[in-house]
N, C-alpha and C positions, 0 to 999 in steps of 0.2 A: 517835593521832598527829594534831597538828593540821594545819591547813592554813593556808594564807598568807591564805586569804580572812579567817581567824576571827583575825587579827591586825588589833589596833589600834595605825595610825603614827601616833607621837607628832610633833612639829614645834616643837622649839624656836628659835624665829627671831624678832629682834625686827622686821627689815625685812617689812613686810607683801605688800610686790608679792614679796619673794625666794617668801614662804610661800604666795602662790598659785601662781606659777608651780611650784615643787615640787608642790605637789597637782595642777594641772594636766597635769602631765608623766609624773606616777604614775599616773596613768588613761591619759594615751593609751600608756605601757607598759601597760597591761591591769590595772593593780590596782585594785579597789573595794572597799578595806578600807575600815573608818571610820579616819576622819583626827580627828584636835585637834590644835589649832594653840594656841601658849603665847607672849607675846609680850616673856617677861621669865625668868631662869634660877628666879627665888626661885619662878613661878604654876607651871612645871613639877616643883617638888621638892615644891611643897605637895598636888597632884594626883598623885603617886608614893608620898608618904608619906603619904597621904591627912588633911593637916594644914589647917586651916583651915575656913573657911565656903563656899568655893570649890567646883570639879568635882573631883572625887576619881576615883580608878581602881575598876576593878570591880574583886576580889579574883577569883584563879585567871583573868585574862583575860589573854592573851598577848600583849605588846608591843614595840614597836622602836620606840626614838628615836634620831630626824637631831637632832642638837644644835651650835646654831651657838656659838662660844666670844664674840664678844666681843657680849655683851647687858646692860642693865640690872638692877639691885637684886642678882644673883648672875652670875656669868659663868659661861660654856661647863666652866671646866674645874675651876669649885668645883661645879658638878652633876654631871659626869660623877666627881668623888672622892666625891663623898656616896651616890651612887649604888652606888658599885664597892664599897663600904666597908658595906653592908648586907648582912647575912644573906641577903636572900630577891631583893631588887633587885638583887644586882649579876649574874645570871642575865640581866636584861637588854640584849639587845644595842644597841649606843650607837656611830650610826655618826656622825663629827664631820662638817660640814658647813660650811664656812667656807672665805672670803677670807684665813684667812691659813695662809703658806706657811710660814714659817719653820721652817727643819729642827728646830730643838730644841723648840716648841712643839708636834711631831709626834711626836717623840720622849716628850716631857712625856705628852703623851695618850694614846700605846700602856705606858708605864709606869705611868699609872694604871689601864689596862685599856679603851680605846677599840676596839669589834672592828675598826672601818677608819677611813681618814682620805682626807675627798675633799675638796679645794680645789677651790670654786665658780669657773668659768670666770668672767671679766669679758664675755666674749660672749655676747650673748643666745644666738644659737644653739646655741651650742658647750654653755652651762648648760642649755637643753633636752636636748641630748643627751644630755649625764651625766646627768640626771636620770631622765630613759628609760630609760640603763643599768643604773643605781640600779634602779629598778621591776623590771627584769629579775632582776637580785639577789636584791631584798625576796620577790620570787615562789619563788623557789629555797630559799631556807635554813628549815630548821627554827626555831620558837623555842622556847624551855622557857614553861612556867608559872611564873604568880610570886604566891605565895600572902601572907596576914599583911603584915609592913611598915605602921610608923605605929602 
């Protein structure tokens, strides 16, 4: 069985203050996972399918990506369908993480297989919070393994 320590969060987020404050917020919820942070949809599909010349994923290393939907070169919810849509990857849990609300764009994301959908508070605070909550979560749930892919 693994454990939440020997998971690696993925962070796909193009805003770079959003994607520290998430790491920051995940530690003082108590998590010291290793983190990567991805600042574009296409660097984290090519690090998942371990494509390119880039950071690639370990194979059999257990992960969870917060994936923000509206990013550069691939967006939020062509990664999270390429993802879903693989053999060995879509095992991975793909929590959405994003400013937008819009019911059917929430809908859109649990229909391709999103495990949850959190709308980032505009509050600083309030985004601390949830993200602390978050941590709490990522602490709690099992992940699978995710072997081959690419």
């Amino acid at each position: 069985m693994k454990t939440a320590r020997e998971v690696v969060i993925l962070i796909a987020e193009d805003d770079a203050g959003h994607a520290r404050l998430i790491e920051k917020n995940l530690a003082r919820a108590g998590l010291h996972n290793g983190i990567q942070w991805f600042a574009d949809g296409q660097a984290i599909l090519d690090f998942l399918f371990r494509r390119g010349s880039g950071r690639r994923r370990a194979v059999d290393v257990p992960c969870l990506l917060l994936l923000d939907i509206r990013m550069p070169r691939v967006d939020g919810v062509e990664v999270l369908r390429q993802i879903k849509a693989d053999p060995e990857l879509h095992k991975v849990p793909v929590i959405m993480l994003t400013t937008t609300d819009d019911p059917r764009e929430v809908q859109r994301c649990h229909e391709i297989g999103c495990n949850s959908y959190i709308v980032k508070p505009v509050d600083y605070d309030k985004f601390a919070d949830a993200i602390k909550s978050l941590g709490l979560y990522i602490s709690l749930v099992e992940i699978p393994d995710i072997n081959g892919g690419g």
